[in-house]
PLY file of the C-alpha trace (Angstrom):
ply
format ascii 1.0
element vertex 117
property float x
property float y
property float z
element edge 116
property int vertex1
property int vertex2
end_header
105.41 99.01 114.83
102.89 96.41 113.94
102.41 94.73 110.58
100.33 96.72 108.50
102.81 99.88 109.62
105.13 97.80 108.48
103.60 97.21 104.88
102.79 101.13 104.12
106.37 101.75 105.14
107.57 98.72 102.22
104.99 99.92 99.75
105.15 103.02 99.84
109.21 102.80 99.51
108.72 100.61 96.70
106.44 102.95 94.58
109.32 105.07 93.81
111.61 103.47 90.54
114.81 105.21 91.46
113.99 103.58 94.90
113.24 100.18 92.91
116.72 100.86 90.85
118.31 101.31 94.14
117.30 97.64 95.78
118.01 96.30 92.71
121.67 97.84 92.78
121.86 96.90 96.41
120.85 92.85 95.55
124.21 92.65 93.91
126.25 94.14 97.09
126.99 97.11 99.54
127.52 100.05 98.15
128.28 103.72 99.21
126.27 106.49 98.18
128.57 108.03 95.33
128.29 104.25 94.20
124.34 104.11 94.19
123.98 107.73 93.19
126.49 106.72 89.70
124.12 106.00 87.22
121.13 108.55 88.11
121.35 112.08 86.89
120.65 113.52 90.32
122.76 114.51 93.45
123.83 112.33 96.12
121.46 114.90 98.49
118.91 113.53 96.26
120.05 109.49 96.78
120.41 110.32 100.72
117.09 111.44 100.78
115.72 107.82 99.12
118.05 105.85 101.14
116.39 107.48 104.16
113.24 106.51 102.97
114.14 102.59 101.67
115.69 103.13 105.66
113.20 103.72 107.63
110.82 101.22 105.84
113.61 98.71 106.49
114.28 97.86 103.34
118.43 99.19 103.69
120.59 98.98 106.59
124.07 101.00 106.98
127.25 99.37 107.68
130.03 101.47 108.76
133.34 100.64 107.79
136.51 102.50 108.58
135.47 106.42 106.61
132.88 104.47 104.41
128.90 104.12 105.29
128.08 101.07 102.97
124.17 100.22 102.65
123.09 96.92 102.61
119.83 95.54 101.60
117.67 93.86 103.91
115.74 91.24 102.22
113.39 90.48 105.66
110.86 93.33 104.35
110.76 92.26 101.37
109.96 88.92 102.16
106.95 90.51 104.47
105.28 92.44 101.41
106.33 89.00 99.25
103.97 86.38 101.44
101.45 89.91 102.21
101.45 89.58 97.83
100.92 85.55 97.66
98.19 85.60 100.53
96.21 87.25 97.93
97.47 85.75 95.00
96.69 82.63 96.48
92.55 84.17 97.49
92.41 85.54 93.54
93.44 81.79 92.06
90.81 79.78 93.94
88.48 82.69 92.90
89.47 82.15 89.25
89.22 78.54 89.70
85.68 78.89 91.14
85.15 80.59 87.88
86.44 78.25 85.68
84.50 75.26 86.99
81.59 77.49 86.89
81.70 78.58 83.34
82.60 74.92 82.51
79.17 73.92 83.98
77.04 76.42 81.97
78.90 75.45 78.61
77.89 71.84 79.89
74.38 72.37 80.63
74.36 74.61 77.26
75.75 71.66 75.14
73.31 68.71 76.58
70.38 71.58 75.69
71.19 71.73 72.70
71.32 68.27 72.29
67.79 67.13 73.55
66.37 69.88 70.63
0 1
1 2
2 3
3 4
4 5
5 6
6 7
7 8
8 9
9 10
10 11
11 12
12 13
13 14
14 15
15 16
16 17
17 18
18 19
19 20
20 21
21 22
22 23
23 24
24 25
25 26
26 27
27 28
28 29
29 30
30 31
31 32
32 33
33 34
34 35
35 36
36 37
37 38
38 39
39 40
40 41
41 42
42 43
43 44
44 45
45 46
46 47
47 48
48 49
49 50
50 51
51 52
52 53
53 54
54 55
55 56
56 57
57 58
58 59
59 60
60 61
61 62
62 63
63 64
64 65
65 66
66 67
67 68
68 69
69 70
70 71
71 72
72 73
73 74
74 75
75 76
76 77
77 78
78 79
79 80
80 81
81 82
82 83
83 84
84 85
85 86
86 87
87 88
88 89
89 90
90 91
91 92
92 93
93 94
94 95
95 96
96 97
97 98
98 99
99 100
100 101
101 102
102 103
103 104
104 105
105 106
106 107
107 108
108 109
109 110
110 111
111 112
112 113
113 114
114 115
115 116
């Protein structure tokens, strides 16, 4: 799977809140599914079914331990999408600074104008 599989997997696991709520939960510890499925007012069917998703995006592993299947995040994706984010963060800023130093040129060139009048 190549990068930008990768990245619709990560996005498109983290446009979901309950998913969101679920990493969150998971950033603290492992936790089962009764334990991740606790505070939403939907089944555990319902959890399974977003834990397979955050899964296969590989945002959540599964441990097994003795009768227990603990999930686990895995921060690696995240960190993907993260410096995928900054990349462009990074393009927008020296845009913006472009901009600025711009707009600070006009208002220059405006101000000694109005001076020689």
């Amino acid at each position: 799977m190549n990068q930008s599989d990768r990245l619709d997997l990560t996005f498109a696991a983290l446009a979901d809140p309950t998913r969101r709520a679920i990493l969150a939960r998971l950033a603290t510890g492992e936790a089962s599914v009764g334990e991740l499925a606790e505070p939403f007012a939907m089944s555990q069917p319902a959890i399974s079914r977003h834990l397979k998703v955050l899964e296969r995006a590989g945002l959540v592993s599964v441990d097994v331990d003795a009768q227990r299947r603990l999930r686990r995040l895995e921060p690696e994706r995240l960190q993907e999408a993260a410096k995928w984010i900054e990349r462009y963060r990074e393009i927008f800023e020296q845009n913006y600074q472009r901009l600025d130093a711009l707009l600070d040129e006009l208002q220059g060139k405006r101000a000694r104008s109005r001076r020689k009048k």
